[in-house]
Structures are given as C-alpha cells and as structure tokens.
C-alpha positions in Angstrom: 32.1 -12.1 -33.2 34.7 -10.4 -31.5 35.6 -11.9 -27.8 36.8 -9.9 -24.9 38.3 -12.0 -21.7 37.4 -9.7 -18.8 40.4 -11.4 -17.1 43.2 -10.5 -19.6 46.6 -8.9 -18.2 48.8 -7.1 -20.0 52.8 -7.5 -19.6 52.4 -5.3 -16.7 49.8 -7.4 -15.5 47.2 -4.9 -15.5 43.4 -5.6 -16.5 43.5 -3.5 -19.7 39.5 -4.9 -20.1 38.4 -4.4 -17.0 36.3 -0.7 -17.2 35.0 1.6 -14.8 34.1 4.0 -16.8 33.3 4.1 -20.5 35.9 6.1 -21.4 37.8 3.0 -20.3 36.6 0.8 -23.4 39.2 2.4 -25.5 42.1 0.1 -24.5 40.2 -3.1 -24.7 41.9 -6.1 -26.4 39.7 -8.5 -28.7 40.3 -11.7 -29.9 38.8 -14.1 -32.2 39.1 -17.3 -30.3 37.5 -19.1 -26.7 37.5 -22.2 -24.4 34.9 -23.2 -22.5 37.2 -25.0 -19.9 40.9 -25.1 -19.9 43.2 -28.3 -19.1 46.2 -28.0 -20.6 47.4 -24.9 -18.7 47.1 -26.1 -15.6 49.6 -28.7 -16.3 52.9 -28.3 -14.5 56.1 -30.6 -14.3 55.3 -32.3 -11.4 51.4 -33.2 -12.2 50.5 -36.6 -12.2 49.4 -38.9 -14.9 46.2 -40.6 -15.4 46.0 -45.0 -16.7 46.1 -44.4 -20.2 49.1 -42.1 -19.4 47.4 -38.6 -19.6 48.1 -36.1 -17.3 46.2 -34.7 -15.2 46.1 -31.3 -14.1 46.4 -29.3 -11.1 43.9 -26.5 -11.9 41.4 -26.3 -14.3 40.0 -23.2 -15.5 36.3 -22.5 -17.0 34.4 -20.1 -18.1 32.1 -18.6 -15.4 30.5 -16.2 -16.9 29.3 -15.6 -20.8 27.3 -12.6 -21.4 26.7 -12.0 -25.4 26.2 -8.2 -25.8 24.1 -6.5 -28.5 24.3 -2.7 -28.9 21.6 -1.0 -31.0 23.0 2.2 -32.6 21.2 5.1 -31.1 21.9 7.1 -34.7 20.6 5.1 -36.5 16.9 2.5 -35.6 17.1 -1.0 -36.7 20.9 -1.2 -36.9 23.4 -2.7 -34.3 27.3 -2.8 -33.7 28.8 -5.9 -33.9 27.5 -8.4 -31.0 30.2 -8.7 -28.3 30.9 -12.5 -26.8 32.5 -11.4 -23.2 33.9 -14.1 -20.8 34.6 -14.6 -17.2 37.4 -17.2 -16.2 37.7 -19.1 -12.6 40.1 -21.6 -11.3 39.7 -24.3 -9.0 42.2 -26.8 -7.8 42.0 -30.3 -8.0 43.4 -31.4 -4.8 40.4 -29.9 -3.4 37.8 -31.6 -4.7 38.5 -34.6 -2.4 38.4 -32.4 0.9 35.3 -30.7 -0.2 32.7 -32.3 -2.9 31.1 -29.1 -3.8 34.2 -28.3 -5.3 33.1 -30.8 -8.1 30.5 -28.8 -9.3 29.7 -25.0 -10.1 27.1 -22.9 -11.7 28.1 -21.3 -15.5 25.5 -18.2 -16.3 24.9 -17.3 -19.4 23.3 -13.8 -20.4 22.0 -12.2 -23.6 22.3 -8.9 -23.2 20.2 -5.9 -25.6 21.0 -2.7 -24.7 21.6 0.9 -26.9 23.6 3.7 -25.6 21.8 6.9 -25.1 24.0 9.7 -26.0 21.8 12.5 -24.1 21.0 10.2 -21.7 22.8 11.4 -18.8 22.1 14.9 -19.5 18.6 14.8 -19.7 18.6 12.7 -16.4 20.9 15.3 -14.5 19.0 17.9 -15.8 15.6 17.0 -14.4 17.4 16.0 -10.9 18.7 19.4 -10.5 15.4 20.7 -11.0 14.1 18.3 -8.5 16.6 19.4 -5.7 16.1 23.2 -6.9 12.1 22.4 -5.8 12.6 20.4 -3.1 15.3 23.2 -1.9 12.6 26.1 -2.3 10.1 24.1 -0.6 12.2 23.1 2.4 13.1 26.7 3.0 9.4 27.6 2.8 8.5 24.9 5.4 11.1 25.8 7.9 10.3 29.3 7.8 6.5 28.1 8.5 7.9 25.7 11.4 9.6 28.8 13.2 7.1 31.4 12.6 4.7 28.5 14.3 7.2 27.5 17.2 8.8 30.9 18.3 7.3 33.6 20.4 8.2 36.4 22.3 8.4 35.5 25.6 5.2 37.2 27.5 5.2 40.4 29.1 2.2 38.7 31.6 2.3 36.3 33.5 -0.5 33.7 35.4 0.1 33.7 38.7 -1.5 30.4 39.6 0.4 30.0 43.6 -2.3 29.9 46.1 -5.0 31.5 43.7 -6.5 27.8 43.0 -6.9 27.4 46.6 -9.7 29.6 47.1 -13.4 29.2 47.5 -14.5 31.4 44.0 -11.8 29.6 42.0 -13.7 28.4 39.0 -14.7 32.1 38.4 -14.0 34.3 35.9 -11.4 36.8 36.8 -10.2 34.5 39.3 -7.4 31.8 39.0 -7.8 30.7 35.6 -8.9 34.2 34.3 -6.4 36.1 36.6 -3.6 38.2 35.2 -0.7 39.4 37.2 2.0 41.4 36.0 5.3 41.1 35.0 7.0 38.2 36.9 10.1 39.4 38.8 13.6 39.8 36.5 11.6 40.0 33.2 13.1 43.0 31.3 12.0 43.3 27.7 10.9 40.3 25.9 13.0 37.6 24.3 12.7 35.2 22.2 11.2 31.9 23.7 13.1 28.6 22.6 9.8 26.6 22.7 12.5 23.4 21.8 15.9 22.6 22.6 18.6 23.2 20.0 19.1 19.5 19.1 14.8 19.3 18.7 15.2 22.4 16.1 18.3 21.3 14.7 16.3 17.5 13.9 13.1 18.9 12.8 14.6 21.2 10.3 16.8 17.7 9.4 13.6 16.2 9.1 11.7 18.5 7.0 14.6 18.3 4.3 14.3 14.7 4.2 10.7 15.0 3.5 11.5 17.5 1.1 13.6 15.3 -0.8 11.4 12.5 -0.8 8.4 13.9 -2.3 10.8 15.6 -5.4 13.0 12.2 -5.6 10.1 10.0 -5.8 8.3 11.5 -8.7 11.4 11.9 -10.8 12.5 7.9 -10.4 8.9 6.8 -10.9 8.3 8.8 -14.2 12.1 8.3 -15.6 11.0 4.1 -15.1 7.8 4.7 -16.3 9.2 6.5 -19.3 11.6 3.1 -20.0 9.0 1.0 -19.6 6.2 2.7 -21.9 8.7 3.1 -25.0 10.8 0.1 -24.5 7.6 -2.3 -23.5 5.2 -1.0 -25.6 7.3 -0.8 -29.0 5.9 -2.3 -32.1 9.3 -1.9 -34.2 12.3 -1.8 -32.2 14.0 1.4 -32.1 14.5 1.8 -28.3 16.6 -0.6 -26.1 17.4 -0.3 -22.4 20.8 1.2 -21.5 23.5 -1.1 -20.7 24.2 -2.4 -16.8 27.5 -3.8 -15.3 25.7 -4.8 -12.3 26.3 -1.4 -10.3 30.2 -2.4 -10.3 31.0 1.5 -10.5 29.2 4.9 -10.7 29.2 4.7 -14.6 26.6 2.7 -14.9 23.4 4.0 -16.2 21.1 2.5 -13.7 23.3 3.7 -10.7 21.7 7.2 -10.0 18.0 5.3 -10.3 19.5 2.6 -7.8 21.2 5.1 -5.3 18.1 7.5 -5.3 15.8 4.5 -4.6 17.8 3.6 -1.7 17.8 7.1 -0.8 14.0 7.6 -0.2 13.2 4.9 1.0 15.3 5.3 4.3 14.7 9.1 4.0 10.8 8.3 4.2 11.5 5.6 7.1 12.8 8.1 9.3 9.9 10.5 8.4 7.5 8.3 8.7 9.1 7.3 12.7 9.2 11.1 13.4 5.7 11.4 12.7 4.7 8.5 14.8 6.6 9.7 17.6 4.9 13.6 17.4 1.8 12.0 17.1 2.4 10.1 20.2 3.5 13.0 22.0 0.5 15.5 21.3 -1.4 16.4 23.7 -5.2 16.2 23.6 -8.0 17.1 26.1 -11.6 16.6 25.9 -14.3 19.8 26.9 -17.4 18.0 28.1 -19.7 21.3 27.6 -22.9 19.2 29.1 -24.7 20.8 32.2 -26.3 19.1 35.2 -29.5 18.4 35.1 -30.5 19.7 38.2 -29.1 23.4 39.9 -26.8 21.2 42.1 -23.5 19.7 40.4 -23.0 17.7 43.0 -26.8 16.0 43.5 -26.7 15.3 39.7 -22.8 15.5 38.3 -22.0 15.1 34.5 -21.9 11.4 33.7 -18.3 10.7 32.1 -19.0 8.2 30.4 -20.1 10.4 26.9 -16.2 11.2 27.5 -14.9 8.0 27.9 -16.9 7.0 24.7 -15.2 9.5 22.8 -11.9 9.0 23.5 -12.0 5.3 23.1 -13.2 6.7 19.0 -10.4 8.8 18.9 -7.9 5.9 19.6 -9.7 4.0 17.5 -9.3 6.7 14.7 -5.5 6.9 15.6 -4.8 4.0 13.3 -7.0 4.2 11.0 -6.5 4.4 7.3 -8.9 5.6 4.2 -7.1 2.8 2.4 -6.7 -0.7 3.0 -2.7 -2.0 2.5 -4.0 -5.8 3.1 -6.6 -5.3 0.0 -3.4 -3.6 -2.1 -0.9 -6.1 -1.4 -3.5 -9.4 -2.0 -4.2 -8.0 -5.8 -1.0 -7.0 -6.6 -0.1 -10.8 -5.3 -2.4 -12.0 -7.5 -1.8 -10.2 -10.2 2.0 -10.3 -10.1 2.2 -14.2 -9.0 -1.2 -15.8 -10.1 -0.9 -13.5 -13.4 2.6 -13.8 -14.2 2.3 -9.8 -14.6 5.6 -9.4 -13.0 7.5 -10.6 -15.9 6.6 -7.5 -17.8 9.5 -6.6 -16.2 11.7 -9.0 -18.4 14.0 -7.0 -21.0 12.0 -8.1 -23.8 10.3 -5.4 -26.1 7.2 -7.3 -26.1 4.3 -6.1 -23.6 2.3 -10.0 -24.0 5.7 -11.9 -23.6 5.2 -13.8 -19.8 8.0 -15.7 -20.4 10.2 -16.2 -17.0 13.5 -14.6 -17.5 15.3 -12.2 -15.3 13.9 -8.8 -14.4 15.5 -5.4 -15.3 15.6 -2.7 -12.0 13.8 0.3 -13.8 11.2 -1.9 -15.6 10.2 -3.4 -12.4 10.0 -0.8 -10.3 7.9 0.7 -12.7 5.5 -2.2 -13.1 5.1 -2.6 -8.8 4.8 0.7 -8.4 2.1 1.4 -11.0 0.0 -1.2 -9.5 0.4 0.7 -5.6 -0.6 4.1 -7.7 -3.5 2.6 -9.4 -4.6 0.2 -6.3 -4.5 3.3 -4.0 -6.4 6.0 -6.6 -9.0 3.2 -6.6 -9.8 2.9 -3.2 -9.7 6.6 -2.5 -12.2 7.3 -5.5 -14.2 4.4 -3.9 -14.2 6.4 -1.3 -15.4 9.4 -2.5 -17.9 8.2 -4.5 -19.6 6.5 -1.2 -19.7 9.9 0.0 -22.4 10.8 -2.6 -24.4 7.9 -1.2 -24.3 9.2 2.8 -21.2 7.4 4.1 -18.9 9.8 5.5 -15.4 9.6 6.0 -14.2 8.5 9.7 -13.0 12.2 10.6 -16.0 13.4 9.5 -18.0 10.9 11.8 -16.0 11.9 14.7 -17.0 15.3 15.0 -20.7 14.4 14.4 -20.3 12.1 17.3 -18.9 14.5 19.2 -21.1 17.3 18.6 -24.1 14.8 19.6 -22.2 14.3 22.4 -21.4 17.1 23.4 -17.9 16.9 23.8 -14.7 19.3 21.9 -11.4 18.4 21.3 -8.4 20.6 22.1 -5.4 18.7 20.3 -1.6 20.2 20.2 0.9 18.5 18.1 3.1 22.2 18.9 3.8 24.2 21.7 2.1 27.0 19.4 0.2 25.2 17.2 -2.7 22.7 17.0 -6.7 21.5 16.3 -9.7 23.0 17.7 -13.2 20.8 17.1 -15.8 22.7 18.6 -18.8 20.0 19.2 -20.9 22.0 21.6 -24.5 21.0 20.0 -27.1 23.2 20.4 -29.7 21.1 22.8 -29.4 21.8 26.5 -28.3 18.1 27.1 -26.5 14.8 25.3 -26.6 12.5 28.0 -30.9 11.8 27.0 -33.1 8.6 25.8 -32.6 6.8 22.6 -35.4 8.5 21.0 -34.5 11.9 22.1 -31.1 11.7 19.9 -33.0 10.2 17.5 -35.7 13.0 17.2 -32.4 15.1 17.0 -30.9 13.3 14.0 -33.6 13.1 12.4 -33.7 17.2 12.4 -29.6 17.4 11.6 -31.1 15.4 8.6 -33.9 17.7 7.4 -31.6 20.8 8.2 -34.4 22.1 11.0 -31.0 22.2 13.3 -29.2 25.6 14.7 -25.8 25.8 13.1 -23.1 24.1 14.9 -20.3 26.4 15.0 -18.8 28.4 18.1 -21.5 30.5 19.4 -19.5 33.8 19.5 -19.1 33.8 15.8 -22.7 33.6 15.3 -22.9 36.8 13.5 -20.5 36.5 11.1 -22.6 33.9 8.4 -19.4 32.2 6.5 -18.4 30.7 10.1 -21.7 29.5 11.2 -21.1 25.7 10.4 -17.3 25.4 10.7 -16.7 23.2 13.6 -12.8 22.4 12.5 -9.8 25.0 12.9 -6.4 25.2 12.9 -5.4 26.8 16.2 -2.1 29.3 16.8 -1.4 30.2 20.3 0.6 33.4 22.1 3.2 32.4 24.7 0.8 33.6 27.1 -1.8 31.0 26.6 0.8 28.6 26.6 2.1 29.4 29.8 -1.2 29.7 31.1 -2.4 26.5 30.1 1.1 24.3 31.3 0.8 26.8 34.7 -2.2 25.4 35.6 -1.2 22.0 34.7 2.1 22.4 36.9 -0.3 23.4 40.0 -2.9 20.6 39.9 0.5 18.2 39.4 1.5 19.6 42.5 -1.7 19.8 44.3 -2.2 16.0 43.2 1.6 14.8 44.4 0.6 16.6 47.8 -2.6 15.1 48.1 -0.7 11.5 47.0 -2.5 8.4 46.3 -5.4 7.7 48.9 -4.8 3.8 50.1 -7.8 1.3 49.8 -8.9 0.1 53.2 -10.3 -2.7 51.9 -6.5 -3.8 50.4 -8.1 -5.4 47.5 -7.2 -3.1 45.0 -4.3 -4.8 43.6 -7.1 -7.5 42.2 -8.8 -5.0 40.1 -8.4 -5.9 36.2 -7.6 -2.0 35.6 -5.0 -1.6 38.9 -3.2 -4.3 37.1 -3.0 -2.9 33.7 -1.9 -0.1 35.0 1.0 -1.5 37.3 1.9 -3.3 33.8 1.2 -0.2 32.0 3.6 1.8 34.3 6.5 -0.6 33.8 7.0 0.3 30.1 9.5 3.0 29.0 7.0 5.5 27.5 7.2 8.3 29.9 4.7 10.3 31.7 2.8 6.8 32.5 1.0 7.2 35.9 -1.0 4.3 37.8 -4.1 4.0 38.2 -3.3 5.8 41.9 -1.6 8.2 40.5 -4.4 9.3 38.0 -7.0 9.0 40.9 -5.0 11.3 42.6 -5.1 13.8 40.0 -9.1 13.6 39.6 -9.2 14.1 43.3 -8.1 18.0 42.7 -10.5 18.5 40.1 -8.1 18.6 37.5 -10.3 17.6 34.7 -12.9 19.9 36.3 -10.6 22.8 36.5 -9.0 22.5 33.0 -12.3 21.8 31.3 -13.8 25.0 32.6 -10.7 27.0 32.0 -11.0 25.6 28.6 -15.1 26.5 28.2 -13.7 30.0 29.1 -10.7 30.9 26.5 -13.9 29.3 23.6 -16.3 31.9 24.7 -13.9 34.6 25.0 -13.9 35.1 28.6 -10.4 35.7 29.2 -8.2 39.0 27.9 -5.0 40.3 27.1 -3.5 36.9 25.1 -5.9 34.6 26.6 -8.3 36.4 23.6 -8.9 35.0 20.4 -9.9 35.9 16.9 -10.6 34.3 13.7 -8.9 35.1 10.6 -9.8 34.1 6.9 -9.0 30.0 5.6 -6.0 29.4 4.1 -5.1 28.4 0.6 -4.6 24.7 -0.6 -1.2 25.2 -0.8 -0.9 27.3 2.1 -2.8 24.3 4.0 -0.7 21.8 3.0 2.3 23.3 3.8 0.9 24.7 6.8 1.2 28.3 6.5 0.7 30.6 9.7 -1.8 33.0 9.1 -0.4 36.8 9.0 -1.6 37.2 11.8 0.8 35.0 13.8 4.5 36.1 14.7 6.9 36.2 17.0 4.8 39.1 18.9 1.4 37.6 18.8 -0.7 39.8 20.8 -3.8 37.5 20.6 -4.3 33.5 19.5 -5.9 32.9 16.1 -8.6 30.3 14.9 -8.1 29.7 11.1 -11.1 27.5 9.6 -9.8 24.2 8.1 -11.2 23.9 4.7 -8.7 21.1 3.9 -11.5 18.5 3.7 -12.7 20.6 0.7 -9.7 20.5 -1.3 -8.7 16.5 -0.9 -10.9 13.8 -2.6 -11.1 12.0 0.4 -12.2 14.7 2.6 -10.0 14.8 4.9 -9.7 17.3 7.9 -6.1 18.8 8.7 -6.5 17.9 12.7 -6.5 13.7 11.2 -3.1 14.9 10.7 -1.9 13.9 14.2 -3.6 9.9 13.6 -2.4 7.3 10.7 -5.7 9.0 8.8 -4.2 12.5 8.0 -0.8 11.2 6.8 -2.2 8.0 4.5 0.2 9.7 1.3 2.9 9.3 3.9 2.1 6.3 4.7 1.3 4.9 1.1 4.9 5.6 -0.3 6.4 4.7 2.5 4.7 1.2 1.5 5.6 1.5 -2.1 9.4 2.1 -1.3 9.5 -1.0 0.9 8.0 -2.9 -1.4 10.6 -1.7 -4.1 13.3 -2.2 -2.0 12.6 -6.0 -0.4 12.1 -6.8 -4.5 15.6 -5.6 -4.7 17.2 -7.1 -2.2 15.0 -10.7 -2.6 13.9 -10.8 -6.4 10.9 -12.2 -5.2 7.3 -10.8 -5.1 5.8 -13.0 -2.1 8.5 -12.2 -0.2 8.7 -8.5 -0.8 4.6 -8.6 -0.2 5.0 -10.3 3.2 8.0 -7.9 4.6 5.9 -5.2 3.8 3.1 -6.0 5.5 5.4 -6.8 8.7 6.7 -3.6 8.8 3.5 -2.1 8.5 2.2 -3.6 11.1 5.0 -3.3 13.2 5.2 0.4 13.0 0.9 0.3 13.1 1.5 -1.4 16.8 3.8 1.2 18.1 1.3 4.1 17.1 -2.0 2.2 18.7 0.0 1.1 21.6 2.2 4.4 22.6 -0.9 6.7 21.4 -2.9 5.0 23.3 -1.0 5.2 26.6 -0.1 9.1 25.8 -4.1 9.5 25.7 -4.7 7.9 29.0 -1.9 10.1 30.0 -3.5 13.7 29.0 -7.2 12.8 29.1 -6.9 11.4 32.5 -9.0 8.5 30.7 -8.2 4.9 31.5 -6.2 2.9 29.7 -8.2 0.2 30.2 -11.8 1.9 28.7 -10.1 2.0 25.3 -10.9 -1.2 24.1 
C-alpha cells in the first residue's frame, strides 16, 4: 500500500504532498514504509539517559492522523486504484509533560475513506448553478420592475386642502373636507416623479429582493444535487457509485466546497429576508371601517358600540403570528425519528440504506436526509390542512373575514405607500351589534345560501364580483396625500387639544395608564400613551377617517379619489405581485384587483395574510430548514440543532407579536391593552 506523509519536505523544505488543488497530486512522493510513534529522532547529544541506560528523548513524534483512502474508478464499476495509507505527524516535548499533564495524552483519529472521482462532476454542477443565477437574475429584474411600478407616482396635479376645512359645522359631508378638492397647490409646475422612499429604502429593498431571489434558486439546486447523492449512493444494490472525495474544506478544490459555501449563503440571505419582512409587517398600516349605524336617528343618544372593533382587532393580532403549520409538531418527529430511530445515520458514508451503525456523517448526505423530513413533515400538515377544509374547517384568513363581515367591520391594510389589502365585510343586515339568536338566525341563512352576496355594493351589477370580499388595492398619489393630509390635521388638532388631566388624579393607577407609560418607554416609535391616544379620539379621529373611508368604498369622491376594478391576476402574476396595467406612474384613478390567490394555494391562503406570519409560512419554513442545517453543521448534533431552532423561532415570533402589536394600537387607535 503505498504511504504518503502529509508532512514530508523536500531539500528546499517545501511540502511537495501537501495539495490544494488536484492538479497538485502530481508531485506527491510515496513510500513503502511507517511508524506509528517515533523515539529515536528526537534524540540529541545532550538527552538524558534512563536506569537501564537508555536514552530518553526530547521530542517524540506520532502519528495524528491516519486516513486509508480507497478510490473507485469512475471508468470502470467495481474496480479501484490502489488504496492510499496517508499520515499526519505531531511533536510534543517531553519537558512539558511535567508542567502540564495533558501533555501525556492525545487523541489518534483514524479514517476509512471511499470516495470515486467524478470526472464531469464539476461541470455538470457549474452548469445547473449558472442556470440557477440566470433564473434567479430574470426573476429579480421582474420583481424590481413590479416594486417601482407599485412605489412611484407622478406627483398629483390636485391637491386636498384640509387647513381650516375640518373645522366647520358640515365637515363630515360629501364635497366638504374629506371630499373637497382644491387646485394646484402653490409652486407646482408639471408633475414629477414622487420618491415615495428615500434612496437608501430603494437602494435596500432592491438589495433585499435579490437576496430573495437567490434564495429560492440556491435552495432548490443544493437540495436536489444532495438528494441526487443520497438516492444513488444510499440506495445502491451493487456498488458503482461512491461519494466524491473531501479534504475537510481545506481549499476551494474540494468537491463539497460550493454545496458548503451556498448553504452558508442562504441561510444568512433568508435571515435577513426573513427580518425585512418582520419589520414591513410591523410598519403597515391598518385601519378598521366600522360600517354599523345607530340604532336610533340620533348618533349621539345611541353611538356605535366599539367594542365589535376592539374584538376584531384583538383577531387580527392574534392572526399576526399565526402559522398553517405547526414547527413544534415538525421538530418533535424529526427528534424522534432522527434520535429515537437512529434515522440520522443514514447519513453515514456507507452504501447501505438499513446500516444504523454510528459512524461519522457525510455533509451532502445529511443535509439531504434533515431536510427531506422538513419537506415531507410540512407537505403533511398542509395537505392535512386542506383536506379539513372539505369537512367545514376553514383556514384562519378565511375565518377572519367571516367574522368580520358578521361584524360588520372592513379592513384597510397598507404594507406600501401605493399598495395594499382591501376586505370589504360590510354584511348585508342593517345591524351587527344584535342578540345571540339574531346572528344565529343569520348563520344559519349564510349556511343555506338564503344570504345577499357579500361583496362591495357598487359592483353589484357586474355578477363575477358579487362575492369577492378580498382585493389587492393600488393607490394614485392623490389618495395618498389625501389620506396622510387628513391624518397630519387630526395630529395637529389632537397636539392642540393636548391630553385632558384627570381631576380625580387617579389615573396613574389604571392597569391600562400603566401599560401604556411602560409601553411608551420602548424604542418602537410612533408609541403614544394612553393620554395621547385619548386625545386623538377627542377630535373624532377614528370618526372622521372611518367616514372618509365609507366614502372612497362607495365611490363618493372624484378625480383620483375614484376607483375601479380591473380583472384578477395570474398565479404567477400574484405571486410575484404584478401591478395591474392599469397602474403607472400617471395613475389617473386607484384600482381594486380581486385576490384569487386563495384559489391557486392548497392551503387557501389570501394575499392580504401576506403582511402576518400566515401569508409568508414558505418563508418561514426554509428559513427553519436552513437553521436547522446550519446548527447540524456547526454542532453535529440533532438535539441541539432541534433546540436552536426552535429558539430562534421563537425569538423572531416575539418580536412580530410584540412590535405588531404595539404598531396596531398605534394606527387603530385600539388599546394595547384590549389585545389579550
């Protein structure tokens, strides 16, 4: 068997068997003979001499490292180049054993390794990675152009002139403040472009994007090229395939390096994508339109009860981090499996699919055999999932809007400046705040289909959007100055009005006033007091926004305060969240495209879950798988691997239900403290 000393020199002292790249083996130096450990060398003129008169020596040198390497040809099945005995020396002093005792004693590893060179290995690799950065190239460039044509709009030529118009008597009425148009504000030539974001916010969502991009190309293309190892290396019968050879990742030649490198890759591509989401979901803005009416001709004798609000926003942050899957019911069967099953020592090199026995684990077979279990865990719950659907139970989006529309309450949600969710739950009954048996008698029609159809009343006519209750929403510049004018104005009118102060002084012993001052001390911004928020519902700012709101739904308003519908997109338009043609830079009107996402996914999902943990749970479901694989890279150990992800998880889960739910307080004007 020929021997190769990793640590021979030649007279130049170079390490002629040291390679970085294969191209490098040509120069190695052989021998026929070894040592285990070495005495004699290490004898020098002045070593000292034992009892019987034997000397002793002042370094002894071992062998470290034995690795015996057997190469199947890849010409030829069934026959191998001669086996290859490799050794790694160390040294260690004897005059420190007696300062330090672990010095005594050291670990020797031993390795059999079975490996085969694939000659079109590398080509067929870079091959199928260029393709995946060709797609994920095209795709990016199709997604950014959809983020700008969503995000940019001509400045508008008109203008809501909200100074001193929301002071007077008739300001609720249509054609008044919130319907009122004025003209051209002062210095407005032609229009411009309006930079909706700052540079930096453009420049890192188009980052962002690209990342995801990558991911989702990346991903596929490491998972199948292990999968492909381990189905015709594990599942052999006759051996004809062996794994490629590793030097540990010691330089870029080594076969597993572009597998290790991309893994790497994703998973701290898919981090950061996954925080960016969080933090846009925590930053959209939603507001509830309570379309109930008094029961009585006077608003003030019998006002709206708020409480049908307050119930609905406590379900929507609820629903913010909720998932269709469950990661606590994946990661306790794949520990069982794994662990209780010894199923993780598939993973051994060992061309033998019922061979358990526990060796070391090769990368590419192991990240294959995890990862196979998250894919076939995850299809299992969402086909559970679907299949309860057939049997009445509805997914959680789906039970929202129902809710709602019982309710009587919409939802307005913007995760853009341009762009966002409409949910139109206006139901058709004069009035949701009624007995038990009432909404009862009222299911119980929704059931038998006796009901009136619950989409938007002014699209009665038009029969293919008589039930749609979910749309996408794209918005002109002037709606969005419109909607932040008014905003800006009750903000002021609120400041001016300030706080009111309690006479009785006891409001600092209120369970919600102290949430609040605790609330108000954290670094999310936008946080108001309880005081603060009182203030604003002094002004009728929930009033005056909800009415302005009832107003742009049933068309009240003109010029680009008007809306229109136009035709559902595509799958692949929807997932990549294509603007309707419609939409451009100079928008003349807003557009309401139906959402027939829900149609197209197994679990039914609606595009507006999108801005909670429900609409992303792909996302969020690789985003587990990489950690996993990554904490089973750096620990080599499955309960470990299992536990980190689940921290992380939960960590980032806390930061979504805690920040989402102080930015909902924040918009809706609803207490932090009434979503329990």
């Amino acid at each position: 068997v020929p021997v190769l000393f990793r640590d021979y020199r030649d007279s130049s002292l170079n390490f002629l068997n040291v390679n970085e790249y294969d191209i490098d083996e040509g120069n190695d130096v052989f021998v026929r003979r070894f040592m285990l450990y070495d005495t004699l060398s290490g004898v020098s003129d002045s070593s000292s001499t034992d009892d019987e008169g034997n000397y002793i020596p002042d370094v002894i040198r071992y062998a470290n490292k034995i690795t015996l390497s057997v190469q199947v040809q890849d010409t030829s099945a069934g026959k191998i180049f001669p086996p290859i005995l490799s050794l790694t020396y160390k040294e260690r002093e004897l005059a420190s054993w007696d300062s330090d005792s672990n010095m005594k004693r050291d670990f020797i590893f031993f390795r059999a390794e079975y490996s085969m060179k694939v000659s079109n290995y590398e080509d067929v690799v870079i091959a199928f990675f260029s393709v995946a950065c060709v797609l994920a190239g095209i795709t990016w460039t199709m997604r950014v152009n959809n983020w700008s044509r969503r995000n940019f709009r001509m400045t508008s030529a008109k203008n809501t002139n909200m100074e001193g118009r929301l002071r007077r008597d008739d300001g609720l009425a249509a054609g008044g403040p919130i319907g009122g148009r004025a003209g051209p504000p002062a210095g407005l030539g032609r229009p411009q472009q309006e930079q909706a974001y700052s540079n930096f916010w453009y420049l890192w969502c188009v980052f962002m994007i690209l990342v995801h991009c990558l991911v989702i190309f990346y991903f596929p293309f490491i998972f199948f090229l292990c999968t492909y190892w381990f189905v015709f290396f594990k599942m052999q019968d006759t051996v004809y395939v062996m794994l490629p050879p590793s030097n540990n990742f010691e330089n870029e030649d080594d076969d597993y390096y572009i597998v290790w490198v991309l893994i790497y890759l994703c998973f701290f591509c898919q981090s950061t994508w996954i925080i960016h989401l969080i933090y846009r979901q925590c930053t959209a803005d939603v507001f509830f339109i309570d379309y109930e009416r008094p029961h009585g001709k006077d608003r003030a004798e019998t006002p709206v009860s708020v409480w049908r609000t307050i119930f609905a926003a406590n379900e929507w942050n609820e629903l913010q981090t909720a998932r269709p899957t469950s990661l606590s019911f994946t990661l306790f069967v794949i520990t069982m499996v794994l662990i209780g099953w010894k199923r993780e020592y598939l993973a051994t090199p060992q061309p033998n699919m019922n061979d358990f026995t526990e060796r070391d684990l090769n990368m590419i077979l192991r990240f294959a055999n995890t990862t196979w279990w998250f894919v076939v865990l995850e299809l299992f719950q969402l086909g559970f999932n679907w299949m309860m659907i057939y049997f009445g139970r509805e997914p959680k989006d789906q039970l929202f809007i129902d809710f709602c529309t019982m309710a009587k309450i919409s939802v307005l949600v913007l995760d853009e400046r341009y762009h966002g969710y409409y949910l139109h739950c206006d139901s058709p009954h004069a009035h949701a705040d009624t007995d038990m048996a009432t909404l009862t008698e009222r299911l119980l029609a929704e059931e038998s289909g006796h009901s009136t159809a619950r989409g938007i009343p002014v699209l009665g006519d038009r029969e293919e959007y008589r039930d749609i209750q979910c749309f996408d929403i794209y918005l002109t510049d002037g709606w969005s100055r419109w909607f932040n004018d008014i905003r800006k104005y009750l903000e002021r009118e609120a400041r001016q009005a300030g706080p009111k102060n309690n006479s009785s002084g006891k409001a600092g012993d209120m369970p919600a006033y102290r949430a609040q001052q605790r609330q108000s001390r954290s670094f999310l911004r936008n946080t108001t007091t309880l005081r603060e928020r009182h203030a604003h519902l002094e002004v009728g700012a929930m009033e005056i926004i909800n009415k302005g709101l009832r107003m742009f739904i049933s068309q009240g308003l003109k010029d680009d305060l008007f809306w229109d519908v136009s035709p559902p997109q595509s799958l692949f338009g929807a997932l990549i969240k294509t603007p309707p043609p419609d939409i451009s830079g100079r928008a003349a009107y807003n557009v309401l495209t139906p959402d027939r996402l829900h149609r197209y996914t197994c679990t039914g999902t609606y595009s507006y879950a999108g801005v909670h943990f429900y609409g992303i749970e792909w996302d969020l479901w690789l985003h587990n798988a990489l950690t996993f694989a990554m904490f089973d890279f750096w620990f080599k150990d499955t309960a470990t691997s299992v536990v980190c992800t689940w921290a992380i998880y939960q960590l980032l889960r806390f930061f979504r239900g805690y920040f989402g739910a102080a930015n909902l307080a924040n918009r809706t004007l609803v207490d932090s403290t009434f979503l329990i």
